[in-house]
C-alpha beads as a LAMMPS data file, in Angstrom:
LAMMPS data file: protein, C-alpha beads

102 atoms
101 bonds

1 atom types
1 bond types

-500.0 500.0 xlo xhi
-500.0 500.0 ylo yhi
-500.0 500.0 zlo zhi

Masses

1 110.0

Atoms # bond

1 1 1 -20.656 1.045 -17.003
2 1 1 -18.308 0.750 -14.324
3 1 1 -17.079 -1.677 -11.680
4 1 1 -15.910 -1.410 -8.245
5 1 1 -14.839 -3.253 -5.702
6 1 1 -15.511 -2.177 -2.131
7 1 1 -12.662 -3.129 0.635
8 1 1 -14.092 -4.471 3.765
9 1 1 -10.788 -4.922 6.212
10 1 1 -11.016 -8.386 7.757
11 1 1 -11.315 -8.387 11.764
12 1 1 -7.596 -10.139 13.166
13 1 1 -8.814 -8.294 16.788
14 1 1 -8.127 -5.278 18.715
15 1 1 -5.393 -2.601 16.853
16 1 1 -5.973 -3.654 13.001
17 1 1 -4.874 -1.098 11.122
18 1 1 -5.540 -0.252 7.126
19 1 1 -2.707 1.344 5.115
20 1 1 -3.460 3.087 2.387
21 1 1 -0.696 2.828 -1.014
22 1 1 -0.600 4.741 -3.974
23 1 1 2.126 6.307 -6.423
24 1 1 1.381 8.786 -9.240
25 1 1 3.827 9.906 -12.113
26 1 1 4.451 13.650 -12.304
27 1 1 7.193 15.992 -14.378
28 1 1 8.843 16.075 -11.345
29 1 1 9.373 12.299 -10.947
30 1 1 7.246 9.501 -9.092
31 1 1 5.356 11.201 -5.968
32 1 1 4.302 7.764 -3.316
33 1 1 1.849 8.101 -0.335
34 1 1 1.103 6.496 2.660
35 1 1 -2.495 7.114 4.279
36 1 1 -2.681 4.729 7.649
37 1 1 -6.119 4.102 9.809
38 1 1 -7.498 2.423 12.422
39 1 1 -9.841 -0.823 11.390
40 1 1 -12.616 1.488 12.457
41 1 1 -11.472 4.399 10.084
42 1 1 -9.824 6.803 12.858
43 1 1 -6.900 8.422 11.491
44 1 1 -3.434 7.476 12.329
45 1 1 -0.415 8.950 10.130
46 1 1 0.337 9.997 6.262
47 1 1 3.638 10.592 4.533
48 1 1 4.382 11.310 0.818
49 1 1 7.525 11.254 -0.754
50 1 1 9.136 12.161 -3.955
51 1 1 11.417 10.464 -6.281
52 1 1 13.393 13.042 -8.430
53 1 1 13.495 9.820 -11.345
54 1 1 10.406 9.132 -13.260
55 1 1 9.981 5.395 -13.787
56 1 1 6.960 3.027 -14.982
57 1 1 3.510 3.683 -12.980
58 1 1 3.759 -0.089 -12.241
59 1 1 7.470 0.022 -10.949
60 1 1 6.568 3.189 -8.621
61 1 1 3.435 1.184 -7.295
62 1 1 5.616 -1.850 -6.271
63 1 1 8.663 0.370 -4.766
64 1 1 5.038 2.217 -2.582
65 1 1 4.472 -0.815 -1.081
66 1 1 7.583 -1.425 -0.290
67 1 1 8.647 1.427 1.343
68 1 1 5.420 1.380 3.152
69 1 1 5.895 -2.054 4.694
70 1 1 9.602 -0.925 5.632
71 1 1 7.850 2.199 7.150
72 1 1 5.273 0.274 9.039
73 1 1 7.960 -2.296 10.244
74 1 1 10.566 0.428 11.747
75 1 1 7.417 2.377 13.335
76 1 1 6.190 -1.189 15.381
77 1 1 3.081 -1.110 13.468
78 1 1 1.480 -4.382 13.481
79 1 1 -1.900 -6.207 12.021
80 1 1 -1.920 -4.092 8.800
81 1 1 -4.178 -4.462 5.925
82 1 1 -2.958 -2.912 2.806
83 1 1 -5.177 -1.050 0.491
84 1 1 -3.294 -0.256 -3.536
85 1 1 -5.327 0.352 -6.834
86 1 1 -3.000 -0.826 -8.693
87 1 1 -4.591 -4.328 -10.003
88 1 1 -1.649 -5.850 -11.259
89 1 1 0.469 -5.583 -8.245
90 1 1 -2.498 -7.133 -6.072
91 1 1 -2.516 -9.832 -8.423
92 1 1 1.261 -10.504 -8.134
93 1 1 1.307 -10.179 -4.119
94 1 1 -2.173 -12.723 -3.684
95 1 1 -0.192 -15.064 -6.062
96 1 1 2.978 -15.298 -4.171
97 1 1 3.291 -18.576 -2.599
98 1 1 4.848 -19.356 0.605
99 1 1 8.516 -19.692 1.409
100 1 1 9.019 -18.071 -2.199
101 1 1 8.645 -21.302 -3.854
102 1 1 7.078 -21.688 -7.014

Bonds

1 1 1 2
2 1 2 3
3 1 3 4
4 1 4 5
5 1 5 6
6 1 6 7
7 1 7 8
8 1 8 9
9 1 9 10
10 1 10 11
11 1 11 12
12 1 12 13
13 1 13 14
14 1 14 15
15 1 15 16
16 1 16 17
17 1 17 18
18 1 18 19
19 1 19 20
20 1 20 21
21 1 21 22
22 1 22 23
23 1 23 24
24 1 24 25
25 1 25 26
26 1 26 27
27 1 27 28
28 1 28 29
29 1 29 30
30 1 30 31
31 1 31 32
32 1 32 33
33 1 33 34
34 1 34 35
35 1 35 36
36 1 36 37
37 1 37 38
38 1 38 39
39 1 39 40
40 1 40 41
41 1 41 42
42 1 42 43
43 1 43 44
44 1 44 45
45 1 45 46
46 1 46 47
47 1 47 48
48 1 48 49
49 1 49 50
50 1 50 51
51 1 51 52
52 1 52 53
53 1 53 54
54 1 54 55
55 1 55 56
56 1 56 57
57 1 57 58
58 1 58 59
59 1 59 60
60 1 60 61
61 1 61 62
62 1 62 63
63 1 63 64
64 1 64 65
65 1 65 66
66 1 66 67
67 1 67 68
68 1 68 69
69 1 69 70
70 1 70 71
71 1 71 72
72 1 72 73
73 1 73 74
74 1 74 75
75 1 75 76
76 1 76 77
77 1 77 78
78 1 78 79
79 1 79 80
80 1 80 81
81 1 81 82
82 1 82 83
83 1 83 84
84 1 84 85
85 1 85 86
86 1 86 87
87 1 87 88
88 1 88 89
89 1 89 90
90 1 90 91
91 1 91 92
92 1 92 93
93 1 93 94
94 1 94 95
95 1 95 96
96 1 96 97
97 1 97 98
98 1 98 99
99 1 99 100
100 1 100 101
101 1 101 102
């Protein structure tokens, strides 16, 4: 049996966008992606890029979404949702609390 959870992007108005992160481990070294839509699934940009180092599936996950919020933030785009697989680093980023404090 398996589980899934279905993403439903929550309305913040007109222009919410959904970016979609993911990283995958190959001989080559860590391959990230970027897949970005509009709320209502019209397609806006996608960008890959390779690392030449292989590291932990975890640590390329976390460097994807950063690169893809530093991406998003030099291209203007606002009101973004972001979409990973990776469990563990949604865990870590809804726990964060605010200011950084603990």
């Amino acid at each position: 049996m398996s589980s899934f959870q279905y993403y439903s992007a929550p309305t913040h108005g007109e222009g919410n966008v959904l970016a979609k992160v993911d990283a995958s481990v190959r001989e080559e070294g860590n391959e990230i992606g970027l897949i970005v839509t509009y709320e209502e699934g019209n397609f806006m940009f996608a960008t890959t890029k390779l690392h030449n180092t292989t590291l932990d599936p975890k640590v390329g996950e976390t460097l994807t979404l950063f690169w893809a919020i530093e991406l998003l933030w030099e291209l203007h785009v606002t009101h973004v949702d972001i979409l990973s697989d990776c469990l563990n680093l949604v865990q870590a980023w809804n726990r964060r609390t605010p200011s950084g404090c603990s």
